[in-house]
MIVO-70992 format. One record per residue (C-alpha): residue number from 1; residue in one letter; x, y, z negated. Coordinates in steps of 0.02 Angstrom, whole numbers. Example, Ala and Ser with C-alpha at 12.3 -4.5 7.8 and 13.67 -1.06 7.14 Angstrom:
REM residues 2
{r 1; 'A'; {615; -225; -390}}
{r 2; 'S'; {684; -53; -357}}
REM end
This chain:
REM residues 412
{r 1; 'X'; {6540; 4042; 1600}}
{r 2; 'X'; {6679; 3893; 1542}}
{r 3; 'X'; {6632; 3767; 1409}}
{r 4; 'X'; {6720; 3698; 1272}}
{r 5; 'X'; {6767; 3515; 1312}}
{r 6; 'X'; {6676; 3414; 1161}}
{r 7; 'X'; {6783; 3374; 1035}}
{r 8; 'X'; {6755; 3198; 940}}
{r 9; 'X'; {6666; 3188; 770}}
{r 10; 'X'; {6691; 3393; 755}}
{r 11; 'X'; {6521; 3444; 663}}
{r 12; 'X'; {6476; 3613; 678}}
{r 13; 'X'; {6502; 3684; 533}}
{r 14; 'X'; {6683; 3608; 529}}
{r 15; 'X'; {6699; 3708; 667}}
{r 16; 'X'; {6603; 3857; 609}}
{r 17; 'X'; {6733; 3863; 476}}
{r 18; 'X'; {6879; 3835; 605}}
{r 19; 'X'; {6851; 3974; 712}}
{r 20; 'X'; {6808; 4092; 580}}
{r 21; 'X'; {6997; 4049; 512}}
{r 22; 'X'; {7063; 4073; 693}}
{r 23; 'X'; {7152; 4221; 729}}
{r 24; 'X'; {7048; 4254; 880}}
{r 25; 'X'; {6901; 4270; 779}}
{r 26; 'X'; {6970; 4440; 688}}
{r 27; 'X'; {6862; 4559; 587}}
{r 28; 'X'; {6788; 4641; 752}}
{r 29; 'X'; {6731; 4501; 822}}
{r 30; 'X'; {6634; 4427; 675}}
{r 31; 'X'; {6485; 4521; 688}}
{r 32; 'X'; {6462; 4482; 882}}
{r 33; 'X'; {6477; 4298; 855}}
{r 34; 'X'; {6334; 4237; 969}}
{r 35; 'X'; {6262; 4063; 954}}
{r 36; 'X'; {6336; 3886; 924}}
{r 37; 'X'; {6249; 3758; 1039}}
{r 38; 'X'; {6253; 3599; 967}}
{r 39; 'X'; {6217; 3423; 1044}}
{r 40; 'X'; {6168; 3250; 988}}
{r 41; 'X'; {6226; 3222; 782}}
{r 42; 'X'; {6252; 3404; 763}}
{r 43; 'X'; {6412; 3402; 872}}
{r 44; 'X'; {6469; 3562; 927}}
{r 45; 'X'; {6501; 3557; 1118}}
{r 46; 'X'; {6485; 3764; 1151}}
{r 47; 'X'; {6557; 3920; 1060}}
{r 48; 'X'; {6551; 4086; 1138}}
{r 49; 'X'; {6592; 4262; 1057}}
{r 50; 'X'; {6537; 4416; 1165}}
{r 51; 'X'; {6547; 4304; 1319}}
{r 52; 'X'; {6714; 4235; 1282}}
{r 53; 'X'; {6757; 4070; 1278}}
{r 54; 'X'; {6885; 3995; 1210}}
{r 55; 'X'; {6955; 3843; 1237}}
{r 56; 'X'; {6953; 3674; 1113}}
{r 57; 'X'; {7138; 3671; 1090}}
{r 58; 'X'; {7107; 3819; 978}}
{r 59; 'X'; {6985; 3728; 883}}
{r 60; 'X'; {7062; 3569; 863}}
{r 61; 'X'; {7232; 3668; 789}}
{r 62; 'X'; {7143; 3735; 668}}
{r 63; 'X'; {7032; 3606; 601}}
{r 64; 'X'; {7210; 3502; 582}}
{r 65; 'X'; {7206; 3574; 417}}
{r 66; 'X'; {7056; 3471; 362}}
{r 67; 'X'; {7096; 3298; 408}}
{r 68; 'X'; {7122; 3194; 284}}
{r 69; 'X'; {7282; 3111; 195}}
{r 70; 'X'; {7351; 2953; 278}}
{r 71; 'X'; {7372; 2807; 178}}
{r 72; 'X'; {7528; 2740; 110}}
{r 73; 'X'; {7609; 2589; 199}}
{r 74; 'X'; {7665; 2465; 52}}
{r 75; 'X'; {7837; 2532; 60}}
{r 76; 'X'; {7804; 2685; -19}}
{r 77; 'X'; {7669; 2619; -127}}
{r 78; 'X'; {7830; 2507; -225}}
{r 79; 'X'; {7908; 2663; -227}}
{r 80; 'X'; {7782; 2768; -304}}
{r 81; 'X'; {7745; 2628; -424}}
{r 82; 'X'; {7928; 2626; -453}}
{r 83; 'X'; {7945; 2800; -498}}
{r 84; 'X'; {7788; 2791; -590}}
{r 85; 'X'; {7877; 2643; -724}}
{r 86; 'X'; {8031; 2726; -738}}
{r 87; 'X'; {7972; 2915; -769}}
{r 88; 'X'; {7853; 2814; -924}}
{r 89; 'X'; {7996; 2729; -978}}
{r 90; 'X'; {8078; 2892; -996}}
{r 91; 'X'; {7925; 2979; -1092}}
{r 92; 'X'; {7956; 2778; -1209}}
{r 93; 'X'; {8097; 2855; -1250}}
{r 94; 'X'; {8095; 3054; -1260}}
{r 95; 'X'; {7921; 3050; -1380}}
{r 96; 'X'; {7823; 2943; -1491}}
{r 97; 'X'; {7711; 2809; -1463}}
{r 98; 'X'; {7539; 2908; -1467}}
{r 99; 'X'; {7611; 3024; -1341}}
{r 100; 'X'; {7648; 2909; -1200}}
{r 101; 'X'; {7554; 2863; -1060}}
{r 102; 'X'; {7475; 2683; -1039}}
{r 103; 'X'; {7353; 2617; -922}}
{r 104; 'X'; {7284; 2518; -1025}}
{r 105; 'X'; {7227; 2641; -1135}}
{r 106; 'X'; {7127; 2723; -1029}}
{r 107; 'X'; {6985; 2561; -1003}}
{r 108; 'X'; {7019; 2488; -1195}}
{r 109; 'X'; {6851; 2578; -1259}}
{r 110; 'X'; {6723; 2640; -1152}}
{r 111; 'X'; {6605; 2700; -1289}}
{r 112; 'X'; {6668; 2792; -1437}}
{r 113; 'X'; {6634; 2710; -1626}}
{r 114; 'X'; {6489; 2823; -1704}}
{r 115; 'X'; {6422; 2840; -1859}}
{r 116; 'X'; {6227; 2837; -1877}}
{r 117; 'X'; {6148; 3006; -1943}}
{r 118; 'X'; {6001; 2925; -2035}}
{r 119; 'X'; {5866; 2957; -1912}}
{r 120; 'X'; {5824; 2856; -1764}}
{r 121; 'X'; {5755; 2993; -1668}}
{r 122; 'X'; {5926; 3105; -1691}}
{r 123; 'X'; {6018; 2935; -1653}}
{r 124; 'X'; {5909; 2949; -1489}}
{r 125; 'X'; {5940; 3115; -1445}}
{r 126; 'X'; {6122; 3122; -1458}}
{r 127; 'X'; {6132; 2981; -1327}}
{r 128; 'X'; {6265; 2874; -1418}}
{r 129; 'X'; {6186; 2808; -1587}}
{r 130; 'X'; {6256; 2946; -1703}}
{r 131; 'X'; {6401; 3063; -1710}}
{r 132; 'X'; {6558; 3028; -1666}}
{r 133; 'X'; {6711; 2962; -1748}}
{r 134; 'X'; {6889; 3075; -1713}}
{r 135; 'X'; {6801; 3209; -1675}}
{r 136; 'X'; {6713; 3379; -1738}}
{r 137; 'X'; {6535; 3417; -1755}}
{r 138; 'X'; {6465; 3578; -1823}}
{r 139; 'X'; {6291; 3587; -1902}}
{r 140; 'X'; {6207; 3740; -1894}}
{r 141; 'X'; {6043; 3866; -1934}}
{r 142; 'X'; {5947; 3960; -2063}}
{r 143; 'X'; {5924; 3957; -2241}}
{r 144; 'X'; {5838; 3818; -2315}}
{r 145; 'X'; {5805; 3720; -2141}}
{r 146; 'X'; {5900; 3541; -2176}}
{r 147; 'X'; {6076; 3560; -2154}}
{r 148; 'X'; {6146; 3498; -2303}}
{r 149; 'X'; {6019; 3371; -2311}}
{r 150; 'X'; {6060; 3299; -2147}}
{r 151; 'X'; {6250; 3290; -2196}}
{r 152; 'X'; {6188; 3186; -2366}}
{r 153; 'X'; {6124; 3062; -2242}}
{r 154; 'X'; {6274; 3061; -2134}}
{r 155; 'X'; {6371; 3015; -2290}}
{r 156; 'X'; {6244; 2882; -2328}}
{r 157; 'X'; {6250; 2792; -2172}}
{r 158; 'X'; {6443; 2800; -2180}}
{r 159; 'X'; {6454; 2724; -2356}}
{r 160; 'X'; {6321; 2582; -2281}}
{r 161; 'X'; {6463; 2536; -2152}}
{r 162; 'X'; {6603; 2528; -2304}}
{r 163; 'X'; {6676; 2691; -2266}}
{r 164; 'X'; {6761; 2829; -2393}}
{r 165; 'X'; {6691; 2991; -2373}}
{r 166; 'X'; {6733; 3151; -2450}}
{r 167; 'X'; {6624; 3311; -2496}}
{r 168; 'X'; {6689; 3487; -2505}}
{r 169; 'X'; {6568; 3590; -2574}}
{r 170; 'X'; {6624; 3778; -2555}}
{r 171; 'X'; {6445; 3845; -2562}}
{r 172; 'X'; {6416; 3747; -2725}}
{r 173; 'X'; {6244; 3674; -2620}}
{r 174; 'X'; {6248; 3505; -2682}}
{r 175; 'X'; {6125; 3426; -2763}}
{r 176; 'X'; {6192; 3260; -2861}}
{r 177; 'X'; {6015; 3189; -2895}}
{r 178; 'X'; {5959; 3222; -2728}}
{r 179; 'X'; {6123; 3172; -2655}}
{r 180; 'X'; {6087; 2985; -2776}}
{r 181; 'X'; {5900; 2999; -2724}}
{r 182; 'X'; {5939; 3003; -2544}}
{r 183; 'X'; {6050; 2844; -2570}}
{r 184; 'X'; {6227; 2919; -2582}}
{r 185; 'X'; {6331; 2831; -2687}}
{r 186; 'X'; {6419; 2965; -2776}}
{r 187; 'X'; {6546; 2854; -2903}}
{r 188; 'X'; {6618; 2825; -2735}}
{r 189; 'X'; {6615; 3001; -2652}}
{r 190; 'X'; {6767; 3114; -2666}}
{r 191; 'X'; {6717; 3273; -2717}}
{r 192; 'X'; {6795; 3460; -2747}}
{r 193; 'X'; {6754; 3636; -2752}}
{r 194; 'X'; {6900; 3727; -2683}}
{r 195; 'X'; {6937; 3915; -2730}}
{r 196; 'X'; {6971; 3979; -2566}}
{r 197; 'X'; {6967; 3951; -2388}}
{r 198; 'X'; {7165; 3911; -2367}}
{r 199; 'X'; {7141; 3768; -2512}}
{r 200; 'X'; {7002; 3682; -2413}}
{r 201; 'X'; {7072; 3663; -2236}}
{r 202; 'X'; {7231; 3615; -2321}}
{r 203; 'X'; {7142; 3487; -2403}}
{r 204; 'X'; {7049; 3446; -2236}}
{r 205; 'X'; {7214; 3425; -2166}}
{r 206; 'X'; {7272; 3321; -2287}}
{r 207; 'X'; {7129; 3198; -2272}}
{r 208; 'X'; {7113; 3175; -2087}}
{r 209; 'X'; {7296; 3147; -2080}}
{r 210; 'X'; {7277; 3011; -2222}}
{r 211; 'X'; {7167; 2913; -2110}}
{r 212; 'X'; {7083; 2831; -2240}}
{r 213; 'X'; {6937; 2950; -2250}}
{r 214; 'X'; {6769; 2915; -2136}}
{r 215; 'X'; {6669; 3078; -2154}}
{r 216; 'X'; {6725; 3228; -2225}}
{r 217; 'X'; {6602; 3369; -2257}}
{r 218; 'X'; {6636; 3544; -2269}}
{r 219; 'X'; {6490; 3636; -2346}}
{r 220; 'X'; {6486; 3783; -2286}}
{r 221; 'X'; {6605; 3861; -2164}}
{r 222; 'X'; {6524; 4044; -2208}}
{r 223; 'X'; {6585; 4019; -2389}}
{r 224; 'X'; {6742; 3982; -2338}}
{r 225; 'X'; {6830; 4160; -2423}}
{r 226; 'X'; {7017; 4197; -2389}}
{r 227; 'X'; {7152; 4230; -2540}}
{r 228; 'X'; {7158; 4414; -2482}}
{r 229; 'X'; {6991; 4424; -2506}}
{r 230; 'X'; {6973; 4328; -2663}}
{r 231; 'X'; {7118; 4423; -2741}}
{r 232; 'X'; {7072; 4591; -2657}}
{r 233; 'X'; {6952; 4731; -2697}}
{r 234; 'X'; {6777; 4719; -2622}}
{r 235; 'X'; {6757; 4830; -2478}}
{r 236; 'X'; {6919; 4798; -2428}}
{r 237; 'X'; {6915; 4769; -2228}}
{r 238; 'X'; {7019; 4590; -2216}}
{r 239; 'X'; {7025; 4620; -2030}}
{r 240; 'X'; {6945; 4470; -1953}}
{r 241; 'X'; {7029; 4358; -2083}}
{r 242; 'X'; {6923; 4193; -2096}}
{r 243; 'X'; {6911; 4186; -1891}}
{r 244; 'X'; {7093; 4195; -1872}}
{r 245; 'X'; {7111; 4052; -2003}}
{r 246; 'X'; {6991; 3953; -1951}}
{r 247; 'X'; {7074; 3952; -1785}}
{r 248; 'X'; {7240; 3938; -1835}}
{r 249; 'X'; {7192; 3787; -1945}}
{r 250; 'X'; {7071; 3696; -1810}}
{r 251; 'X'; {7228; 3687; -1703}}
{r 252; 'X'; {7328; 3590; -1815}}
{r 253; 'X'; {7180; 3470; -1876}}
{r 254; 'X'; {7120; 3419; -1707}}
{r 255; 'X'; {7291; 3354; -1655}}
{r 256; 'X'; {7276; 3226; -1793}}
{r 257; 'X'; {7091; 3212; -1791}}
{r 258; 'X'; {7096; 3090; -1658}}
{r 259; 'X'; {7212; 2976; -1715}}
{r 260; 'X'; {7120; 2964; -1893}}
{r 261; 'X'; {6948; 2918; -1826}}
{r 262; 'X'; {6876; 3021; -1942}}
{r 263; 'X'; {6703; 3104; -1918}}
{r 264; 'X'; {6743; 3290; -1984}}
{r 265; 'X'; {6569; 3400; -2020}}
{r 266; 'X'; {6557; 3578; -2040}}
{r 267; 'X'; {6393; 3651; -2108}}
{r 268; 'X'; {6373; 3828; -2031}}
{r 269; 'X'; {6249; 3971; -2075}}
{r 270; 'X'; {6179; 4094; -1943}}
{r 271; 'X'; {6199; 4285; -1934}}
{r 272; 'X'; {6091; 4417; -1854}}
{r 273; 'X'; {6174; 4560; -1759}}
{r 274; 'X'; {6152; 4728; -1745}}
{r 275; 'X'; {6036; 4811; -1640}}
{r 276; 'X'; {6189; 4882; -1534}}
{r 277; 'X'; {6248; 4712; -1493}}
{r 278; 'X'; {6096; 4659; -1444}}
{r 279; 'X'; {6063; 4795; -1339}}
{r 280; 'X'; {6216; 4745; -1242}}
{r 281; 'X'; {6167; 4584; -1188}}
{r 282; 'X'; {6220; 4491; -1329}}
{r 283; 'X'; {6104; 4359; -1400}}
{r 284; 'X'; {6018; 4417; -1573}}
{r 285; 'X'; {6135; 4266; -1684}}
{r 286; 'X'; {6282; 4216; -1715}}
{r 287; 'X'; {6364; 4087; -1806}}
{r 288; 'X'; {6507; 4127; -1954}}
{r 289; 'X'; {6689; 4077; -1919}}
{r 290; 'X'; {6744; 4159; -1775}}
{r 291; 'X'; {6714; 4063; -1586}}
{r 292; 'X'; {6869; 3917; -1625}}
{r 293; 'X'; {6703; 3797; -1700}}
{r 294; 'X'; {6635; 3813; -1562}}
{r 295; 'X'; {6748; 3778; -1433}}
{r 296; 'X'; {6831; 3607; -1537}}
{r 297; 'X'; {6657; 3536; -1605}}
{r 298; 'X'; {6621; 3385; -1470}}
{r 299; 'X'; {6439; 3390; -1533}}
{r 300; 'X'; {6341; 3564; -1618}}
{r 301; 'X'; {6168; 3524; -1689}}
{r 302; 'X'; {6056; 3676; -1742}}
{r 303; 'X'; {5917; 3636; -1859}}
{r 304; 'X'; {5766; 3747; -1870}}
{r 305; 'X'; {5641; 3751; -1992}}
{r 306; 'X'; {5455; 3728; -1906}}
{r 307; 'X'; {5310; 3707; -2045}}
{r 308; 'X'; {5268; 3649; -2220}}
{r 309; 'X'; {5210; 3492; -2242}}
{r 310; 'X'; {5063; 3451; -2373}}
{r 311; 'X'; {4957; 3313; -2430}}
{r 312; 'X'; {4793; 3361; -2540}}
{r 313; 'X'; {4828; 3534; -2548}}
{r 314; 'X'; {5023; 3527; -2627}}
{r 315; 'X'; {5171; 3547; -2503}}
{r 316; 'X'; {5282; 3389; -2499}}
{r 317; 'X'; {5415; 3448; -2375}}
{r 318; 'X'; {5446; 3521; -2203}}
{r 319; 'X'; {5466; 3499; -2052}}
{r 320; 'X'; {5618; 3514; -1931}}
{r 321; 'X'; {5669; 3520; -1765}}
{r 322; 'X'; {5868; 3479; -1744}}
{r 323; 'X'; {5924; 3536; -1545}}
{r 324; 'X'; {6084; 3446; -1490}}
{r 325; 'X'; {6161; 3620; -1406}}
{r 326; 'X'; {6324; 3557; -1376}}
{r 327; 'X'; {6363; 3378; -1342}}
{r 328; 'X'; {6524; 3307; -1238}}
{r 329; 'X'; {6478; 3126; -1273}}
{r 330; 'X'; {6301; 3135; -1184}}
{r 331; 'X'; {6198; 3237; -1101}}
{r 332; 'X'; {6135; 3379; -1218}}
{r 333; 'X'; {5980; 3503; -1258}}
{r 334; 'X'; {5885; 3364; -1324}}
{r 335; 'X'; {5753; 3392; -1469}}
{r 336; 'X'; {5716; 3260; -1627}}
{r 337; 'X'; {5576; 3312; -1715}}
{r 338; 'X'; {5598; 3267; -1888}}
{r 339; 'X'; {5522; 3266; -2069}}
{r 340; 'X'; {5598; 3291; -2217}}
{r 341; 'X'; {5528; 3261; -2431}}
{r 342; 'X'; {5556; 3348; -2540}}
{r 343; 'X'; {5663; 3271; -2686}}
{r 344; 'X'; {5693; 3109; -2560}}
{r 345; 'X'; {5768; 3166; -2380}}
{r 346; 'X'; {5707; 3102; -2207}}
{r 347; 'X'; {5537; 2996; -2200}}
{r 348; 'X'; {5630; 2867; -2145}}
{r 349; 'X'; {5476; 2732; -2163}}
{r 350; 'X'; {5353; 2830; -2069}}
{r 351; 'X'; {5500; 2860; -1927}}
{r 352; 'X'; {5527; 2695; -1922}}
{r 353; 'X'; {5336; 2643; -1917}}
{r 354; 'X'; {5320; 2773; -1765}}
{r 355; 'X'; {5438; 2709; -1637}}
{r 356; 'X'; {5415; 2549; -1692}}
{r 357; 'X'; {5220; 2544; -1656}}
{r 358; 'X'; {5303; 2650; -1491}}
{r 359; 'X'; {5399; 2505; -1429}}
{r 360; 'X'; {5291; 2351; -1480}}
{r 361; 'X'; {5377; 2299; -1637}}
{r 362; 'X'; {5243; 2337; -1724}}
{r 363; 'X'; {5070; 2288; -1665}}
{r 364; 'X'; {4905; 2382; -1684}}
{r 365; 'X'; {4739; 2297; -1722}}
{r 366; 'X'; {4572; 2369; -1756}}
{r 367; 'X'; {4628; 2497; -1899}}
{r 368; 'X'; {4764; 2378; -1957}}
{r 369; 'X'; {4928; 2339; -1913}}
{r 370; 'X'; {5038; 2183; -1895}}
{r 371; 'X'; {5216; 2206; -1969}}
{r 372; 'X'; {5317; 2052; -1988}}
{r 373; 'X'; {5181; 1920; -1995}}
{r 374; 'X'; {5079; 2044; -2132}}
{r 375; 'X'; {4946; 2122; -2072}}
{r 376; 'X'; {4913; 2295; -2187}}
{r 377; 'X'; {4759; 2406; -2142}}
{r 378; 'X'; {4769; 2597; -2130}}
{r 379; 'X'; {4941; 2679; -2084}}
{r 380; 'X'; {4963; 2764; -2226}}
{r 381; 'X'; {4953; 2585; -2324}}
{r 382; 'X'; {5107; 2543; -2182}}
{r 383; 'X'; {5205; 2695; -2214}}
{r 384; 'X'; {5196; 2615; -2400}}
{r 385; 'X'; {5214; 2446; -2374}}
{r 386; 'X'; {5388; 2501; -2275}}
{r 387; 'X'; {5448; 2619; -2409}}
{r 388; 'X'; {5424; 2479; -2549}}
{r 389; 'X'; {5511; 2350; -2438}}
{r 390; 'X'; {5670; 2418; -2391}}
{r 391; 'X'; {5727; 2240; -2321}}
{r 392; 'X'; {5591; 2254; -2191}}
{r 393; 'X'; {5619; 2435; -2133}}
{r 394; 'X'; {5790; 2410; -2113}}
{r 395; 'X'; {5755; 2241; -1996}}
{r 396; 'X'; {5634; 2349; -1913}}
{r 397; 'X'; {5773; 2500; -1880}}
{r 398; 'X'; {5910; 2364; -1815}}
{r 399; 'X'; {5809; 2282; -1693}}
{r 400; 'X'; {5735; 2481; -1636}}
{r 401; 'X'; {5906; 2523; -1624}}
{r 402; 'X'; {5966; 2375; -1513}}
{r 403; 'X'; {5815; 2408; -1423}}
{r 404; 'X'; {5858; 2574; -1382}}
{r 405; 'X'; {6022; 2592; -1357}}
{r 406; 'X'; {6026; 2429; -1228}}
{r 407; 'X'; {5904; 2533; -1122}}
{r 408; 'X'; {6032; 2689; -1148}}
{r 409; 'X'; {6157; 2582; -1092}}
{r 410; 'X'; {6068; 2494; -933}}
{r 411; 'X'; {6013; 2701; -873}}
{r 412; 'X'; {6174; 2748; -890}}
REM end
């Protein structure tokens, strides 16, 4: 029997591979492939097929095609990097300024400008500190579970940092006094009620191209009705109508979305399907728009609706559960459980109180608790205390917030 002369820093399954691409080692022969005997650091110094041997020159042929790229000597570095100025001097010249290419670009901003969503916890969750700007995010789930409730706050916390945000409510949803209630300040919202679906993305269009708008809401996307439906008969099949416009229309928005910084929020109801198409492996919901949303929304929240909430026998609120399904910024599938008031939005003071007794902000002694110098016994005389005094809730929320998101930041 020959051997196979040992052939320097081969590993067996480098040559495994080789010899199976060999064109000794047809289809015949694969099933009668032996052994490999392998040495010291898993080096392959025998192969043998059927009691044929074959010889390393064969081996070391073929594995030619993995070694690796040789590195430039510095003359054809200067000319790459030659080429390289030239062809983006070209591209200076051929296109406009947001379509060329610049290195420096590229390490300017390493985290993306957010905009907070009005709950730590969410904040949290999403990884970042809220939503991001120049992009799209979709909110979706049932009936009554939070959605619109959850965009009120976005628009808050937006107006908090200066911004202009604007409102479209197609599903006429909107609530003024809650909106005021929850802290929106509506003399400075934009606001409309467009007739049909074409009106509001052209006016979507419009505003993200302006660049002067922050947040813009659209409320809801399943309300959004085309003209040939509004001007048609009911029970008139529109063939698909609102999926093909809502794709044709996310196309042209998210060029520009990027460039405006704007934070663009679609509310989104959920379907059930038939029992056919659940039968056939599909999954039992569905969201309303066609599968565009989906694809150009950098972050998708779904909010479900978990229990009622009640104090002495009256119900106050619920309780929600928003999932981050979708999120390109982060890592997703993360869960904030939240709480939400009737008539007011988030508990935001017994959120606060929480994470702050969580992460030693707050201290705990006996049945009392210290909170800025002031001790206050019970924690529903805390939850109080932090509603009456916004000033202190919102110190407590900044330093919870650089608190968390410098850990984020050292993890990552």
């Amino acid at each position: 029997m020959r051997t196979l002369t040992l052939v320097p820093r081969v590993y067996s399954h480098f040559l495994l591979s080789a010899c199976l691409k060999s064109a000794v080692c047809n289809g015949s022969l694969l099933p009668r492939c032996s052994y490999v005997q392998l040495a010291k650091q898993e080096r392959a110094s025998l192969f043998r097929i059927k009691d044929r041997c074959f010889s390393s020159s064969i081996v070391v042929e073929t594995f030619m095609d993995y070694e690796r790229d040789q590195h430039l000597d510095d003359k054809k570095v200067v000319e790459k990097d030659t080429t390289l100025q030239h062809a983006l001097s070209q591209l200076l010249v051929d296109f406009d300024r947001e379509s060329n290419l610049t290195m420096c670009r590229f390490f300017s901003a390493r985290r993306a400008p957010v905009i907070p969503t009005g709950s730590l916890k969410l904040d949290q969750s999403l990884g970042i500190g809220g939503l991001p700007k120049g992009r799209m995010v979709e909110i979706y789930g049932r009936e009554a579970s939070g959605k619109t409730t959850l965009a009120l706050h976005i628009v808050k916390e937006a107006q908090k940092l200066g911004g202009c945000c604007a409102y479209l409510d197609v599903e006429n949803a909107i609530d003024f006094a809650l909106a005021e209630e929850i802290g929106v300040k509506t003399e400075n919202l934009l606001f409309a009620r467009p007739n049909s679906a074409e009106n509001t993305l052209s006016i979507v269009n419009t505003l993200v191209n302006s660049g002067s708008v922050d947040v813009i809401v659209v409320d809801s996307v399943a309300a959004l009705v085309p003209e040939c439906e509004v001007h048609g008969l009911i029970g008139i099949e529109s063939c698909d109508m609102q999926s093909r416009l809502m794709t044709q229309a996310l196309r042209k928005i998210h060029q520009s979305l990027s460039r405006s910084q704007a934070l663009l929020l679609f509310v989104n109801q959920i379907r059930q399907k038939g029992k056919s198409s659940i039968d056939s492996g599909g999954g039992n919901e569905f969201t309303c728009g066609g599968n565009a949303l989906k694809f150009y929304s950098a972050v998708r929240l779904r909010i479900t609706r978990n229990e009622l909430l009640r104090s002495q026998d009256k119900i106050t609120g619920i309780s929600v559960s928003v999932q981050v399904t979708k999120n390109k910024m982060a890592p997703a599938m993360k869960k904030a459980d939240l709480e939400i008031e009737f008539g007011k939005g988030f508990r935001r003071e017994a959120e606060i109180f929480v994470m702050a007794l969580d992460h030693g902000i707050i201290t705990r002694e006996g049945n009392g608790y210290w909170i800025e110098g002031k001790f206050i016994e019970g924690r529903k005389e805390a939850e109080a205390h932090l509603a009456e005094n916004v000033g202190v809730a919102d110190e407590l929320a900044n330093c919870l917030r650089n608190q968390l998101f410098r850990i984020e930041e050292q993890n990552q």
